[in-house]
Structure formats: C-alpha cells, structure tokens
C-alpha positions in Angstrom: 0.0 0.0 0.0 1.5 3.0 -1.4 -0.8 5.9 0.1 0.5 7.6 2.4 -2.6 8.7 4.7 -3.8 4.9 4.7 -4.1 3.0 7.3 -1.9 0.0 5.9 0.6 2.4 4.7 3.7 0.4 3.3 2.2 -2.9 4.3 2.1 -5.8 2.3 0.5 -9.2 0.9 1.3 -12.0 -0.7 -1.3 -14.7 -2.4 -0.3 -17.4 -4.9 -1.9 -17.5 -8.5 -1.5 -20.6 -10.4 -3.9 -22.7 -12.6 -4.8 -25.1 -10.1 -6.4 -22.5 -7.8 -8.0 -19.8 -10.5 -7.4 -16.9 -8.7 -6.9 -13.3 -10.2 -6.0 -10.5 -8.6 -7.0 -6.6 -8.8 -4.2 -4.0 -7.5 -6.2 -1.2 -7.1 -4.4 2.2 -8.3 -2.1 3.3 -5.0 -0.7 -0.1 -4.7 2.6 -1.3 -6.0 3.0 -4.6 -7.1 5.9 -7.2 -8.0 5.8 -11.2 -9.1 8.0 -14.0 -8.3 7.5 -17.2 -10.5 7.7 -20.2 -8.0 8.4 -22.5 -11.0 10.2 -22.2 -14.5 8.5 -22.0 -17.6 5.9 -19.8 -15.7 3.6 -17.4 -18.0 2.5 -14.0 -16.3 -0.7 -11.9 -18.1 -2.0 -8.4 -17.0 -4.0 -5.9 -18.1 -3.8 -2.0 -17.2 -6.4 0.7 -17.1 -4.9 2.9 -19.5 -2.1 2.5 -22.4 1.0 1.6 -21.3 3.5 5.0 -21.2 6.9 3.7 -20.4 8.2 6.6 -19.2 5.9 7.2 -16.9 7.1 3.6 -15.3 8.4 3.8 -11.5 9.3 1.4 -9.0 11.1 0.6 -6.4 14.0 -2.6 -5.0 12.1 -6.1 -4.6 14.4 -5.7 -1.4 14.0 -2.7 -0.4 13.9 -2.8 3.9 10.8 0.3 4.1 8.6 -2.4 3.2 10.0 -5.8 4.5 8.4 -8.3 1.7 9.2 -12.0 2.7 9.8 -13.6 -0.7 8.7 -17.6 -1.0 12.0 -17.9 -2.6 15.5 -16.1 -2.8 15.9 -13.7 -5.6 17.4 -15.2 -8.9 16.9 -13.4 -11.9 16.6 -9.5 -11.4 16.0 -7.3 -14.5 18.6 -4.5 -14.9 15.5 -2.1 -14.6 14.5 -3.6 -11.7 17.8 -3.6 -9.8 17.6 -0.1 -10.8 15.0 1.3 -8.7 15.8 3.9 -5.9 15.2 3.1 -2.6 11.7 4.1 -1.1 11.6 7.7 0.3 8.5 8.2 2.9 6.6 11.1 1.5 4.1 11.0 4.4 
C-alpha cells in the first residue's frame, strides 16, 4: 500500500496464483506490485487501465527494507530495470 494517509501504509500481501487454484487478482491504483514465479517456464498476463507509457514507469527494489516483503524464494533473476529502482523515500 503505497498511500500515504492509509491506514496500511507500506504494508504488504502475498497470495499465490496458479492454474490449479483460478485466482486473479486486482491492485487497485495506489498499490505497488511485484511477481516471483515459484516455478520455471511460468507465464505471467495483465492488463492495465490505460495504455501503457513507459516513461511514466516507476518502481522501487524487490528488497528494499521500508517495506519488509518476505519472498517464497530467494531472488534469482533481477531485471537491470529492476535492480535499478531507488530506494523508497517516505513522502508521508
């Protein structure tokens, strides 16, 4: 949860998708989101509420501590973009 006056402010959730349970799952605008495949050959598809702009991309570390995200597995594969992203700056 990426809004600041909320409640769960910086807190975070984890939930497994996979085929044999049909979930989905709707990150609501204010949220921040990231993916780890738990197995290889894994296919991710999302859709967005308006065109995709990539410049007006932003992110921030898989690892970063101001949010505490306990990954099923360690870290392997880490897009340069990714590894890229500044650390999280409270803007509370």
């Amino acid at each position: 949860d990426l809004r600041p006056q909320s409640p769960t402010y910086r807190q975070w959730q984890g939930v497994e998708l996979a085929a044999a349970n049909h979930r989905a799952l709707y990150i609501p605008k204010g949220f921040g989101h990231g993916f780890q495949t738990l197995i290889d050959e894994t296919e991710i598809s999302y859709q967005m509420s308006a065109f995709h702009t990539p410049q007006a991309a932003s992110g921030h570390r898989y690892d970063d501590a101001a949010f505490g995200i306990v990954w099923p597995l360690p870290a392997s594969v880490i897009s340069g973009r990714d590894r890229a992203w500044p650390a999280f700056q409270d803007k509370s």
